[in-house]
BADRENTOR-182701 format. One record per atom (N, C-alpha, C, O): residue in one letter; atom name; x negated, y negated, z negated. Coordinates in steps of 0.05 Angstrom, whole numbers, plus 5000, padded with zeros to 4 digits. Last residue first. Layout:
REC type atom   xx   yy   zz
REC    A   CA    X    Y    Z
...
//
This chain:
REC type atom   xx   yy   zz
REC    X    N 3646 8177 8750
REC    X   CA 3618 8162 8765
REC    X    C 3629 8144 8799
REC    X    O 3612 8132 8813
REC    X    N 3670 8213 8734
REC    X   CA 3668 8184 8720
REC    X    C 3648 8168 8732
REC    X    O 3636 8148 8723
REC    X    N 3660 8259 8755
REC    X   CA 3677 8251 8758
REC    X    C 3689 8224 8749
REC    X    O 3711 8215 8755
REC    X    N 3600 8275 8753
REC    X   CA 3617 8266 8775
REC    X    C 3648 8263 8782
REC    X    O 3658 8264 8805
REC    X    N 3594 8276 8694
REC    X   CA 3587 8255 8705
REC    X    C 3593 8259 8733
REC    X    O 3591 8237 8742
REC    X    N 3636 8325 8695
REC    X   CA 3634 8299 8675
REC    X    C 3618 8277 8691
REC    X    O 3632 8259 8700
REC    X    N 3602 8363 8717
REC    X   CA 3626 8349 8731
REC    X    C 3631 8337 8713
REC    X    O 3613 8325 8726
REC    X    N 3548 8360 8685
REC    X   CA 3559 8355 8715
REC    X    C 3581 8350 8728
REC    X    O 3582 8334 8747
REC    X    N 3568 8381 8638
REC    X   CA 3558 8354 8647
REC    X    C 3557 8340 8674
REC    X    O 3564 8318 8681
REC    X    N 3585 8433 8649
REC    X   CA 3608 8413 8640
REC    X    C 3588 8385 8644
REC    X    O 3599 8367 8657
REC    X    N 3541 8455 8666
REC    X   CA 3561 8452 8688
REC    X    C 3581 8431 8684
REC    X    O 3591 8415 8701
REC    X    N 3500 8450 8623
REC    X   CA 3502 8442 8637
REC    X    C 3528 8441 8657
REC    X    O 3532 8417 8664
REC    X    N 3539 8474 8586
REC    X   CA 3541 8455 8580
REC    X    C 3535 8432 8610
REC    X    O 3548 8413 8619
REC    X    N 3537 8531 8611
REC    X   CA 3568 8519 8607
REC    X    C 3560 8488 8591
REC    X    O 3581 8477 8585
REC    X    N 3485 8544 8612
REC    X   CA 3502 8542 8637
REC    X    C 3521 8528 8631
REC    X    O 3524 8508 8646
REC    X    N 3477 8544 8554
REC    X   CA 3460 8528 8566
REC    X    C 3475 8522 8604
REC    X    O 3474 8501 8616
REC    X    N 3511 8589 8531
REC    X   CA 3515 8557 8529
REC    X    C 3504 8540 8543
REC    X    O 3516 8519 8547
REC    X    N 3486 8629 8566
REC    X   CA 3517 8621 8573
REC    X    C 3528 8587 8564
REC    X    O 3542 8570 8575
REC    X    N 3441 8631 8544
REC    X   CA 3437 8632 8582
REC    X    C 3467 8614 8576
REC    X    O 3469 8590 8582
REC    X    N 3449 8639 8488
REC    X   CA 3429 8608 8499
REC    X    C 3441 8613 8530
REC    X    O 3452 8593 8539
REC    X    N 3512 8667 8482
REC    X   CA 3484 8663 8481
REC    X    C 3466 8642 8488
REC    X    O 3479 8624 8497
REC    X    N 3560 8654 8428
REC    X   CA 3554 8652 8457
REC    X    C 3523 8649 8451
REC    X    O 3511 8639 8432
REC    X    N 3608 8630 8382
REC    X   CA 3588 8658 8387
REC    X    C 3584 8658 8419
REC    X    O 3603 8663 8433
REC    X    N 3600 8557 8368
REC    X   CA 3609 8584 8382
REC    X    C 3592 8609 8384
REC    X    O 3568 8609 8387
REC    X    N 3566 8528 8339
REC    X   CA 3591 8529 8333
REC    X    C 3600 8551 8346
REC    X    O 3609 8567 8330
REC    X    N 3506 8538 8354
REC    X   CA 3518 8524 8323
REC    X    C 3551 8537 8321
REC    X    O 3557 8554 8304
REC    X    N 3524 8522 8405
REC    X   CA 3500 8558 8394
REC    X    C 3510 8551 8367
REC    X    O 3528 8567 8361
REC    X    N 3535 8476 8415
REC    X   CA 3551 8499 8423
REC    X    C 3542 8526 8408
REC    X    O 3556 8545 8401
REC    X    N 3489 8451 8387
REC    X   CA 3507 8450 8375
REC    X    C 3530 8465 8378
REC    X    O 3545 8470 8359
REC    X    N 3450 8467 8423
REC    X   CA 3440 8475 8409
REC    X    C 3476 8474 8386
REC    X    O 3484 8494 8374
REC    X    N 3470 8437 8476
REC    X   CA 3464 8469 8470
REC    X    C 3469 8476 8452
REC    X    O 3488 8491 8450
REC    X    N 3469 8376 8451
REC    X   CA 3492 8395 8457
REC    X    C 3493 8426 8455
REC    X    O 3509 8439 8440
REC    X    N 3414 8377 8464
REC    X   CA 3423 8378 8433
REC    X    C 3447 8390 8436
REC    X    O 3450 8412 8426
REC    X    N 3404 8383 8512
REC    X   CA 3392 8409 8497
REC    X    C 3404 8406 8474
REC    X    O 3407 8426 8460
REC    X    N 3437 8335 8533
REC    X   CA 3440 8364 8543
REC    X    C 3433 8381 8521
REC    X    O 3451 8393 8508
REC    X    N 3439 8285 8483
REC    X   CA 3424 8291 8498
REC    X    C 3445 8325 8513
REC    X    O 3464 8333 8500
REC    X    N 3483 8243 8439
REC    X   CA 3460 8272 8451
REC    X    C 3454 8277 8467
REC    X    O 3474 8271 8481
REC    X    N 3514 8210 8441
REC    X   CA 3492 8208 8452
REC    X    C 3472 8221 8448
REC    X    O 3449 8214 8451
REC    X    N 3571 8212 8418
REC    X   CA 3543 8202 8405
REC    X    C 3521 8208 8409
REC    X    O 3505 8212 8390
REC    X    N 3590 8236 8463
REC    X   CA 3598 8209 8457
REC    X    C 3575 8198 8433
REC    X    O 3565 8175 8433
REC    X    N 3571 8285 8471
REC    X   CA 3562 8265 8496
REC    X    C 3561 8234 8476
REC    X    O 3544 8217 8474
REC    X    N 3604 8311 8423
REC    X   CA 3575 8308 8429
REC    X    C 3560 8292 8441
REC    X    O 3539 8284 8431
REC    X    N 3651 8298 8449
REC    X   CA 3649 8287 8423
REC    X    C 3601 8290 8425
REC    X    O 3582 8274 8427
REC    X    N 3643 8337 8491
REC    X   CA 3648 8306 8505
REC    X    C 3650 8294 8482
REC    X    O 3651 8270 8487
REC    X    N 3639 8381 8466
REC    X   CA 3621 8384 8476
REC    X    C 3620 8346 8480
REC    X    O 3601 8331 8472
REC    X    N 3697 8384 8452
REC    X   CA 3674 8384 8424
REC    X    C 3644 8378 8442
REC    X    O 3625 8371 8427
REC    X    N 3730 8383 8491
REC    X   CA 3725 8362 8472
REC    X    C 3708 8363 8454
REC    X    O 3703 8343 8441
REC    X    N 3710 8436 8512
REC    X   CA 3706 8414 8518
REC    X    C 3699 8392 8508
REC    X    O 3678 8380 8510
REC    X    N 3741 8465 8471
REC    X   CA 3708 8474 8474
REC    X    C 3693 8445 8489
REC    X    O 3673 8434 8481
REC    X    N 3789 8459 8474
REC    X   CA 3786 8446 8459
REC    X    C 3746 8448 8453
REC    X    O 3731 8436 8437
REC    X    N 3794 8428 8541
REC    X   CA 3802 8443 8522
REC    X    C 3787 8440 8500
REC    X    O 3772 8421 8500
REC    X    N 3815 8363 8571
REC    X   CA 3798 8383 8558
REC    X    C 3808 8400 8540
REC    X    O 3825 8393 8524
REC    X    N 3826 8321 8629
REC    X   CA 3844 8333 8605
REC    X    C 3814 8358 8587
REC    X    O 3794 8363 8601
REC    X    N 3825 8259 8653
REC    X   CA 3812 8287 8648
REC    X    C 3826 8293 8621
REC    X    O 3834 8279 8602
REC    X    N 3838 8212 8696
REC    X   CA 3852 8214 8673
REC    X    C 3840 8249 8668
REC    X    O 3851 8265 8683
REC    X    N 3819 8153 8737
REC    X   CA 3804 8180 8731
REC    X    C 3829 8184 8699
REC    X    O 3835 8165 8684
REC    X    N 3801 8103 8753
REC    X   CA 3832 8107 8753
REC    X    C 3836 8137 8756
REC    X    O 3852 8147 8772
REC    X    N 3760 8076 8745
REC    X   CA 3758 8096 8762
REC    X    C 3791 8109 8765
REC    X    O 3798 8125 8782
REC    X    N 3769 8046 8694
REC    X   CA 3751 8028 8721
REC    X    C 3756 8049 8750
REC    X    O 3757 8040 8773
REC    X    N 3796 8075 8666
REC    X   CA 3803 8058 8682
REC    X    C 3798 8048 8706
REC    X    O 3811 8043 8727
REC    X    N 3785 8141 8649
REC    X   CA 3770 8114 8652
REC    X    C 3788 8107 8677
REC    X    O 3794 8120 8697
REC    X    N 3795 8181 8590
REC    X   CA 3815 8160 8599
REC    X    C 3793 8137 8616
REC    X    O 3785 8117 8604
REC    X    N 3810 8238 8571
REC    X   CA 3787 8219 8573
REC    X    C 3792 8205 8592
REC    X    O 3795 8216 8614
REC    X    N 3827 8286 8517
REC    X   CA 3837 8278 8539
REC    X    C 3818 8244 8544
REC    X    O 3812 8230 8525
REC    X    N 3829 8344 8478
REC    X   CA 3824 8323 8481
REC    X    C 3829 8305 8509
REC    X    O 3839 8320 8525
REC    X    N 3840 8404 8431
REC    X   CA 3839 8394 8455
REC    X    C 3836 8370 8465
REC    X    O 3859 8367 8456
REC    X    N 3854 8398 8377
REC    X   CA 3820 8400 8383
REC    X    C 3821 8404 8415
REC    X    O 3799 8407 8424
REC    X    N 3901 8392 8366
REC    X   CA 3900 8424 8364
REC    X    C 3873 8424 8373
REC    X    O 3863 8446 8380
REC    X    N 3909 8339 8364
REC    X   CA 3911 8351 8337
REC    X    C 3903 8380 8345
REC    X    O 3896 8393 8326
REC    X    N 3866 8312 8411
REC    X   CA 3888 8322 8401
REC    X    C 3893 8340 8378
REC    X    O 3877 8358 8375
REC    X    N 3823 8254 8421
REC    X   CA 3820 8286 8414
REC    X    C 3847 8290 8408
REC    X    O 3857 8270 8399
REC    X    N 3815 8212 8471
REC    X   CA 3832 8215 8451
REC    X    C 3824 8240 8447
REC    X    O 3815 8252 8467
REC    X    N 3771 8154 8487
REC    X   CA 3775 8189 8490
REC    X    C 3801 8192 8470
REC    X    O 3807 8173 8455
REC    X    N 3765 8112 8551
REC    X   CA 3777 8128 8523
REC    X    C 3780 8151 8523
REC    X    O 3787 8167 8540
REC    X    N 3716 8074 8579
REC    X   CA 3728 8097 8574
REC    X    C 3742 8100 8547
REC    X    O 3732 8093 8526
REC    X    N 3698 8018 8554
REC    X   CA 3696 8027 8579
REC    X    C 3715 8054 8592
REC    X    O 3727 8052 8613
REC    X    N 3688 8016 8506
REC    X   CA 3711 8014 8516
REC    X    C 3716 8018 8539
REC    X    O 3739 8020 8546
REC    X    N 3634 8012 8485
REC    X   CA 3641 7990 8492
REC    X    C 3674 7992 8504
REC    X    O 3684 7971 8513
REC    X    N 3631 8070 8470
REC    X   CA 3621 8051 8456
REC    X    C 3641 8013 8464
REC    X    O 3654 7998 8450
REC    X    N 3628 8089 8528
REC    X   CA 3648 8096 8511
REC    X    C 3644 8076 8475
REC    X    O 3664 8074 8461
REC    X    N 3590 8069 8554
REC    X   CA 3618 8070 8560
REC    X    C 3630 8071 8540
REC    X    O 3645 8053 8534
REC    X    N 3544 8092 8516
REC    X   CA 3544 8058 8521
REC    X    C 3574 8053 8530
REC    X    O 3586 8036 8517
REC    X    N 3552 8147 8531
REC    X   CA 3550 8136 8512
REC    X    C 3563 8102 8499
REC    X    O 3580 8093 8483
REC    X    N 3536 8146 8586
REC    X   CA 3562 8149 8576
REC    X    C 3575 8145 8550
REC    X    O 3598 8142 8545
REC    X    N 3487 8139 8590
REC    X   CA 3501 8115 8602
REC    X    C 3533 8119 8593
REC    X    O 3550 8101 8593
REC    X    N 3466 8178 8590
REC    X   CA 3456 8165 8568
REC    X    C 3474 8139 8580
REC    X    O 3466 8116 8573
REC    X    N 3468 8218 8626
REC    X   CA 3490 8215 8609
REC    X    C 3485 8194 8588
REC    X    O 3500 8193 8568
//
């Protein structure tokens, strides 16, 4: 994901966040349009300044009541289809 960063940086991709913290991620090159809730968008705000997986964790455990097994599943999974769907 260290490549998504650099995307989104250079315009490559757009994100929009929505006033209610839901968000939406816009790549062209792939003619790809993703919608997110608002757990999402905070996760894909994380991606966007280039955290890493474990930092993310650590910032889901920060913000939501959830345990390490469940954040650590739900970030990984969201990374995964994130990067196979912009890929």
């Amino acid at each position: 994901m260290d490549d998504f960063a650099r995307r989104c940086k250079t315009g490559e991709l757009s994100i929009t966040t929505m006033p209610d913290g839901s968000g939406v991620l816009l790549d062209l090159a792939h003619e790809v349009l993703l919608n997110f809730n608002a757990t999402g968008a905070f996760m894909l705000a994380c991606l966007t300044e280039g955290m890493d997986e474990a930092r993310v964790v650590t910032r889901v455990l920060e913000r939501y009541d959830v345990d390490q097994d469940t954040a650590h599943a739900d970030v990984a999974q969201f990374v995964d289809q994130l990067a196979r769907a912009i890929s």
